[in-house]
N, C-alpha and C positions, 0 to 999 in steps of 0.2 A: 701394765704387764705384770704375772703373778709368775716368779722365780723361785725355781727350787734349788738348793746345795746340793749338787752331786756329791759322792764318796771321795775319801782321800786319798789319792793315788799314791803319798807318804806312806798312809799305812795298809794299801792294801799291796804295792809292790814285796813286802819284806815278809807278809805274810800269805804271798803269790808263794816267795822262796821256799818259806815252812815246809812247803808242801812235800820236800822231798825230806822233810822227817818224818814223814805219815803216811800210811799203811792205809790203803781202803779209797773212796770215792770222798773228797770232799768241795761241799758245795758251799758256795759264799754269794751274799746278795750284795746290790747298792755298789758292786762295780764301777769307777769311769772308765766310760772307753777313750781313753788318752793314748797316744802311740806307744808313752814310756810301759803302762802297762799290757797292750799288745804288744811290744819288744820279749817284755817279760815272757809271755805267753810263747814267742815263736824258741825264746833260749830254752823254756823249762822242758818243751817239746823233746829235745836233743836229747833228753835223758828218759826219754821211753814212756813219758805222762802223756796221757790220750784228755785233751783237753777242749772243751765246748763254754762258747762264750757267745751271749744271746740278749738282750734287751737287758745289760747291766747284772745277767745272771750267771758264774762260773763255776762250772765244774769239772773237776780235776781227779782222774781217775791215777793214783798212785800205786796200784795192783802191781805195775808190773814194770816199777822204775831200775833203769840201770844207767852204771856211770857210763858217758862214750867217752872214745877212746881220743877223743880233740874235737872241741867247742867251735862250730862254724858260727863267728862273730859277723860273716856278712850278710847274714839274715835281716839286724837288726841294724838300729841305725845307734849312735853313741847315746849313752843315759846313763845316768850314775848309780842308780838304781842294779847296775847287771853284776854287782861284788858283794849283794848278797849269797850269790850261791857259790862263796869262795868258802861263807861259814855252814849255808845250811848242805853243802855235799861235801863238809869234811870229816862225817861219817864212813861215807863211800869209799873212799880209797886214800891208801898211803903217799900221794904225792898227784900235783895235782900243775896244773901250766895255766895261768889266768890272763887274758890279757885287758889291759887298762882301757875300762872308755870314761867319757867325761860327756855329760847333757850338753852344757851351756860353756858361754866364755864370759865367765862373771868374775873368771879367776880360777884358775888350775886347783883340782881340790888335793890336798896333801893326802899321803896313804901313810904316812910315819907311822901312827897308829896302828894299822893294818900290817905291817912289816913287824911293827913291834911284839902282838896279840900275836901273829901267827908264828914268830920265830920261839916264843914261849912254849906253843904244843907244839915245836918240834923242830923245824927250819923253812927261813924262808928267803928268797935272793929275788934281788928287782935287778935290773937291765936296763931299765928308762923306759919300757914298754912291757914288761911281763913280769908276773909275781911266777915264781917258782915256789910250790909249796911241800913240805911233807910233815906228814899229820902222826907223827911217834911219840907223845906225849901221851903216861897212862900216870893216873892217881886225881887226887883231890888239886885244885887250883887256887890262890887268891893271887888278883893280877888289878897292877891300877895304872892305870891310864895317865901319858905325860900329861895331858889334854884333854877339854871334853870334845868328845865328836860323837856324831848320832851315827852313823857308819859303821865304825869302830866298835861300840854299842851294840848294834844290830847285828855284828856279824860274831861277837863275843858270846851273845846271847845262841843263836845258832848253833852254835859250835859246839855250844855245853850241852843244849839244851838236853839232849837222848845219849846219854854216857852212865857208865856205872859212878860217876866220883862226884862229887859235891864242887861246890865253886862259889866264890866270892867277887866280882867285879867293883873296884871303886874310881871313884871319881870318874863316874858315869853320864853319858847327856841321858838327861831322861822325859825326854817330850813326851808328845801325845802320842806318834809314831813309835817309840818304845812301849811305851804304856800299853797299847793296844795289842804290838805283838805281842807282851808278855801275857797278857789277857786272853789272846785267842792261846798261847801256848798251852795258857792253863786250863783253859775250854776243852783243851785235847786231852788231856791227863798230867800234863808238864805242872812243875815245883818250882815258882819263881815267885820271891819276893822284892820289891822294891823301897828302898826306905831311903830318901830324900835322893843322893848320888851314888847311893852303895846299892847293887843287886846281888841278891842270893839266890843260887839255882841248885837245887837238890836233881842231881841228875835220874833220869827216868829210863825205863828200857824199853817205853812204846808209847807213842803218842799217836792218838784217834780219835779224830772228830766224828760225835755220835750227831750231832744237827748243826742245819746252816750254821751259818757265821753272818753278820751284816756288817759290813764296813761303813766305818765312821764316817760322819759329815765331813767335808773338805774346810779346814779353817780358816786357808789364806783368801779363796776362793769365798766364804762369809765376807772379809774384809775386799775382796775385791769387789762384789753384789754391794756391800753399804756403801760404798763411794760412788758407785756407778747410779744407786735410786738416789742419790743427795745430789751428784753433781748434774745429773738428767731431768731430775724435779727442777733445779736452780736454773738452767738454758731453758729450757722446754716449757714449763708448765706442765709436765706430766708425769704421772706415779709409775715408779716401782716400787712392788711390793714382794718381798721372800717370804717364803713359805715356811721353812726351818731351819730355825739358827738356835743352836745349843749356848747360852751365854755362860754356861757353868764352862765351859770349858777353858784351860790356862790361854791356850793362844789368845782367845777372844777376850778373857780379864785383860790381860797385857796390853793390848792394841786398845779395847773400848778404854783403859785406863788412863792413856795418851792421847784419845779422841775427846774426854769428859773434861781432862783438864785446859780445855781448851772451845771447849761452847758446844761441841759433838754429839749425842744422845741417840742411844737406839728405840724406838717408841714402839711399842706393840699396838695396832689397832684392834679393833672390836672384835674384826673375828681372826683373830690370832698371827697377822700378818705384821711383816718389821720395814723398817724405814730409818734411814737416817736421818735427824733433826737439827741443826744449827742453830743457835742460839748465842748472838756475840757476846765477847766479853770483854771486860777491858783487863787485857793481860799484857805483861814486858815480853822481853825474847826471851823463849823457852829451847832447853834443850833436850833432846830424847837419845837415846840408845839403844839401839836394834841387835840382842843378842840373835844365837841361834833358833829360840823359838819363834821368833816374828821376824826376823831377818824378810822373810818374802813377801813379807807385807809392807815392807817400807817404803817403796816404790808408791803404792797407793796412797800413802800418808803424805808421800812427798807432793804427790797430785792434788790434793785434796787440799796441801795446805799451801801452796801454789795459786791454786785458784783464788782463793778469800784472801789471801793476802796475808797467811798469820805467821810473825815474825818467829823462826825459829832457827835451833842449829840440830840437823840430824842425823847420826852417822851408824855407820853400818857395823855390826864390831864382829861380822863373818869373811865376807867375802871382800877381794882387793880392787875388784873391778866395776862395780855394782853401779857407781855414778855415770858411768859410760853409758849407758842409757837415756841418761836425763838432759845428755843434751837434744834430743829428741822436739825438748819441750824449751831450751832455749833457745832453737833456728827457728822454733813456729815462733817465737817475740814474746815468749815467759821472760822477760829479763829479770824480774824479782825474785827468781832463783838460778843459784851463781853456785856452780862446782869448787869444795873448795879445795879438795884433795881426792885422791881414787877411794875413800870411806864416807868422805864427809860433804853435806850440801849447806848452803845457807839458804835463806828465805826473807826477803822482805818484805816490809808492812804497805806493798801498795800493789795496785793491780795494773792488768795490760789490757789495750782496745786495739793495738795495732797487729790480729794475729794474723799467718797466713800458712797456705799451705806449705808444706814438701813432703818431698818421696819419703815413702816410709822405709827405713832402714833395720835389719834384724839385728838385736842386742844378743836379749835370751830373752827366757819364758816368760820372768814377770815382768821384766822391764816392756817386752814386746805387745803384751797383754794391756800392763798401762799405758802404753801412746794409743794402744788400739782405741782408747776408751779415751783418753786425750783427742786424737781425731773426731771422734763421737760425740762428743760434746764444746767442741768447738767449730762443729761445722765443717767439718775440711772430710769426712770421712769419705774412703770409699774400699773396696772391696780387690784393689789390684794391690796385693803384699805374698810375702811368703808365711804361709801359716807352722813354717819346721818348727818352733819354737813353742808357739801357742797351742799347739797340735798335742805337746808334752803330760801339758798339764789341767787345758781347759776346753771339754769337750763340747761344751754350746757358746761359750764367747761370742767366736763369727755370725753365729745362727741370729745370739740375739742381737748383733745390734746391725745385723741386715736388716733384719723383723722392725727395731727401731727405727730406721731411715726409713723404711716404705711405710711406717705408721706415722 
């Protein structure tokens, strides 16, 4: 089976929001069609964007945007994704009523940040369900951050981007998903530079996309395709092979970085196709750290190193709930991984033959993703689950490993 990476819905949701700094028709390729981004699609609607989304193609007619006058949030379903446009429509109007959703339950995401950034331009009040905002903040900015958050970031970035004054952001997250926005910003006419944690935005008075856009390859979604052709090769006897995987990119140093020291390898065949390759080693117990940039890829590491049996300690250093998942994999009889706290797993150096089924139970996205692929490769799978979670983030998941069992 020959697998492609769809787009990153990290960065094509924030730069879905862009959209309402921009003037004219713009079109972006390499779409997923993920719910979180059709969510996107039905909130950006409410603001008078005449929008067409077609074989991973979108186009967003911006001609003829206006603020309304209160956000019907029952359109869509919860994403964390929908507090972009707290930053990119704070152009729009002097005050503004946001109400809070959240994707998953991996752990309640904090908005301090967001309270903090927006009280800055001007005022801002929470309730324990609604940001209350007003946007009366005029001149130049330098604002830093208690914290790093990509949110907070993204919506910082927004906010300045189409303004007469200049601004400094520090202590920045600045992933791939920033990166990217700031790059389609500047595709548009936008003045933004980044230098390690600190961003500079020279404010601009129009920003217009003169050609497509293509959204980046998906990177968690790479790390979850190379676990799934290794550990499918390893049951099975049979290849997956991916079609495109960017290795220059940070996510994938970081993750292939932790996969190499440990017997891992990504191998490109003849004609241009990747695969994951194991190769033991004789290693002690290793320990990893899963900041914000790989945070969603942990899950699959955990799987990956569950399986072989390689002794390690792995913890999450984002979210507080993210192990709750992983018992998933010690009712099916993984006993060589043992939760050791709500961040952190261990891993032992032996294997399991006594596996068996159960119900499959929804976590969140990635966690739900990796038992999917857990079931899949030990045999237990089938197709009666709730896909609300998987639905978010990974647009052929289900497809392929239906395709897998009837093959």
């Amino acid at each position: 089976m020959l697998l492609k990476i769809p787009g990153s819905k990290n960065s094509c949701s924030p730069i879905m929001a862009a959209s309402l700094l921009l003037n004219g028709i713009i079109t972006l390729h390499n779409c997923p069609n993920t719910s979180d981004v059709n969510n996107m699609i039905k909130l950006l609607k409410q603001f008078n964007l005449k929008i067409n989304f077609k074989n991973n193609n979108l186009s967003i007619d911006c001609s003829d945007k206006k603020m309304p006058l209160e956000i019907d949030y029952s359109v869509c379903t919860p994403f964390k994704h929908s507090y972009y446009i707290l930053g990119s429509s704070h152009h729009m109007i002097n005050k503004f009523k946001y109400k809070c959703l959240d994707g998953c339950n991996i752990g309640k995401r904090p908005i301090d940040q967001h309270i903090k950034l927006f009280s800055e331009l001007g005022k801002c009040e929470y309730n324990g369900f609604d940001l209350i905002i007003e946007n009366n903040y005029i001149g130049d900015l330098v604002f830093e951050f208690s914290k790093k958050t990509v949110g907070g970031t993204t919506n910082a970035i927004l906010s300045r981007a189409l303004c007469n004054y200049n601004t400094t952001l520090l202590n920045c997250q600045c992933d791939e998903s920033i990166e990217e926005l700031c790059k389609f910003l500047n595709y548009c006419g936008g003045k933004i530079t980044l230098l390690n944690d600190t961003i500079h935005i020279i404010g601009v008075k129009k920003l217009h996309l003169k050609n497509a856009y293509t959204i980046v390859e998906d990177p968690i979604i790479t790390t979850t395709y190379l676990v799934l052709s290794n550990l499918y090769k390893k049951n099975y006897k049979k290849d997956i092979l991916i079609k495109n995987i960017n290795l220059e990119k940070n996510h994938n140093k970081k993750v292939l970085k932790i996969l190499n020291d440990v017997g891992f390898y990504v191998i490109k065949n003849n004609n241009n196709y990747y695969y994951l390759k194991y190769e033991k080693k004789d290693i002690g117990e290793k320990c990893y750290s899963f900041d914000s940039e790989i945070t969603d890829s942990m899950p699959f590491i955990v799987l990956l190193f569950t399986i072989y049996g390689i002794s390690s300690i792995l913890k999450d250093d984002v979210y507080m709930n993210r192990t709750k998942s992983y018992n998933h994999l010690i009712k099916m009889g993984y006993t060589n991984l043992k939760i050791m706290n709500k961040t952190t797993v261990k891993i032992f150096n032996f294997k399991n033959n006594n596996i068996k089924k159960i119900p499959f139970v929804n976590y969140d996205l990635r966690g739900d993703a990796c038992n999917l692929i857990t079931n899949l490769i030990s045999g237990t799978y089938d197709n009666n689950f709730d896909d609300k979670y998987i639905s978010r983030g990974y647009p052929m998941l289900i497809n392929i490993c239906n395709d897998l069992i009837k093959n």
